[in-house]
N, C-alpha and C positions, 0 to 999 in steps of 0.2 A: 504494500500500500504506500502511495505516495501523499506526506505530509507535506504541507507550507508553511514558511519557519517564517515569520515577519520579525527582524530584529533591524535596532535604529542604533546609531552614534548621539548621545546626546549631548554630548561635548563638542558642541557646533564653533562655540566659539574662545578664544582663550587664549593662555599659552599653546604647549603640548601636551599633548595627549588624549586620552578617547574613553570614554564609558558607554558601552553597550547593554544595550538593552533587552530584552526580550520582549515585542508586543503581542506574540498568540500566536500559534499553530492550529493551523486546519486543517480540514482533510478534502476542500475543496479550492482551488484557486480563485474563483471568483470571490471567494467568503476573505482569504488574503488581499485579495490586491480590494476590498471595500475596506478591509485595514490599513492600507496603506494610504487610500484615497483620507480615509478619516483623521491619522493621524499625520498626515504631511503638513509643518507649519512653515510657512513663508515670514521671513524676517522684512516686515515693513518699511524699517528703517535703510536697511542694505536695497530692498529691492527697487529705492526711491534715488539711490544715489550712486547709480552706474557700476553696481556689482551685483548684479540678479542672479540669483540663484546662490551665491557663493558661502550664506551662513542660512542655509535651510535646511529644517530637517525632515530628512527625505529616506524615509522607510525601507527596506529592500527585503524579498520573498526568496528565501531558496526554497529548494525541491530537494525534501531528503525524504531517503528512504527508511519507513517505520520496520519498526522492532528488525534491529541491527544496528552492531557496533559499527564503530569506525576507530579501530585502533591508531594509534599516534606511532609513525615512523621515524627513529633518526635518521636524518640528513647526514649527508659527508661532508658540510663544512667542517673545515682541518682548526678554525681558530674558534667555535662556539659548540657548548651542546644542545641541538635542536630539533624538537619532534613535530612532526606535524601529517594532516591529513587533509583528504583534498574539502575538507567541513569548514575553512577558515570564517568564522562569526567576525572576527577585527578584533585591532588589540594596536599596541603600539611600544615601542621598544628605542630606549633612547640610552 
């Protein structure tokens, strides 16, 4: 069965860095992307002063597949230890 994972960045604006969210999983796309439509906020102030779009938050759907792992791989970077799978939610690394 395929899930719809709605998760946002709500660290729009700032220094650096990111906090992610989770807004809801479905089991239908259309029922995601009326979550995405609901919770997309546009920043009034930026979108008034010739940077549209650049501090909005803006929702994003993947399509994962229900009841299954997705184990975390090392990479062969030679100078970090790093796992990872092709599921990346966001995150930030400074």
């Amino acid at each position: 069965m395929t899930l719809y994972v709605v998760v946002a960045d709500g660290y729009v604006f700032g220094s650096y860095g990111t906090e992610m969210y989770l807004l809801g999983v479905f089991t239908s796309k259309e029922l995601a992307e009326k979550c995405v439509e609901e919770n997309t906020k546009k920043d009034p102030y930026y979108d008034s002063n010739d940077k549209p779009g650049l501090y909005d938050l803006v929702p994003e759907i993947m399509e994962i597949e229900g009841d299954k792992t997705f184990p975390l791989v090392r990479t062969n970077d030679p100078h970090e230890i790093i796992y990872q799978n092709d599921n990346y939610i966001g995150g930030y690394i400074e």
